[in-house]
C-alpha positions in Angstrom: -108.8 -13.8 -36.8 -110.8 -12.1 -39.3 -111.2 -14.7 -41.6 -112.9 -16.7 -38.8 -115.4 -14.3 -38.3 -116.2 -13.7 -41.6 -118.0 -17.1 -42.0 -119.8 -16.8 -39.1 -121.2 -13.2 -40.1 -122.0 -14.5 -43.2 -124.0 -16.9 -41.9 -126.0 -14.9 -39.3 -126.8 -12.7 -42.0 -128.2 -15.1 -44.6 -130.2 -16.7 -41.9 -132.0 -13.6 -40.8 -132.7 -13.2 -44.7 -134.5 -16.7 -44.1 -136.7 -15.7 -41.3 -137.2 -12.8 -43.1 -138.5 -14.7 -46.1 -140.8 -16.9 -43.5 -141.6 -14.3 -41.8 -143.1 -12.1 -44.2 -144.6 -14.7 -46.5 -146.3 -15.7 -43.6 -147.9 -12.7 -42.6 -149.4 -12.0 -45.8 -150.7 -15.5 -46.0 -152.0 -15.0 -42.5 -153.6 -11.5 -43.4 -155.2 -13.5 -46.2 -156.8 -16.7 -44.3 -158.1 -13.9 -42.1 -159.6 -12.0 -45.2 -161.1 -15.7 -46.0 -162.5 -16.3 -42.6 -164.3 -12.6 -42.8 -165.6 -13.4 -46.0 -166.6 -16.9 -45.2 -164.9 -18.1 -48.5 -164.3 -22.1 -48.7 -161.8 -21.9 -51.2 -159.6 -19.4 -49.5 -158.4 -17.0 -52.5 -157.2 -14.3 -50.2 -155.1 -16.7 -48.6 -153.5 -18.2 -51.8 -153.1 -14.8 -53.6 -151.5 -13.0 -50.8 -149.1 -16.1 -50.3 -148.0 -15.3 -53.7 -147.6 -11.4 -52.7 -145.9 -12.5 -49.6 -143.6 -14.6 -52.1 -143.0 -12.0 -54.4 -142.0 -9.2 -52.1 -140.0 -11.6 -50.0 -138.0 -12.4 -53.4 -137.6 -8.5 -53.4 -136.4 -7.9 -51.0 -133.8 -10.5 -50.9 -132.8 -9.9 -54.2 -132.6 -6.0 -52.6 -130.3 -7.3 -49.9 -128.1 -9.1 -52.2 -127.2 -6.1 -54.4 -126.7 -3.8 -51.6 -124.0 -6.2 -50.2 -121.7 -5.6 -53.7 
């Protein structure tokens, strides 16, 4: 019976890291399109530079998760 739920708790658990990903690359990119809206910028910097941050610590803090797990 264990072995059964092992796969499944594997798999809930790598797809909250996922959403976690989405969910936090897309808040920064959000906080930045709303940065570019403020500053009336056309070429929206903020948005592009804090979707790389976003990336970044979303990278982090999957690779964080993954070590903790061993």
């Amino acid at each position: 019976m264990d072995n059964q739920s092992k796969p499944s708790s594997n798999f809930i658990k790598y797809t909250a890291v996922g959403f976690q990903m989405l969910v936090t690359i897309g808040l920064f990119a959000f906080i930045g399109y709303k940065i570019d809206q403020h500053q009336h910028n056309e070429n929206y910097i903020f948005t592009a530079i804090l979707g790389l941050i976003g990336t970044a610590a979303s990278l982090y803090q999957v690779v964080k998760a993954l070590n903790k797990e061993k």
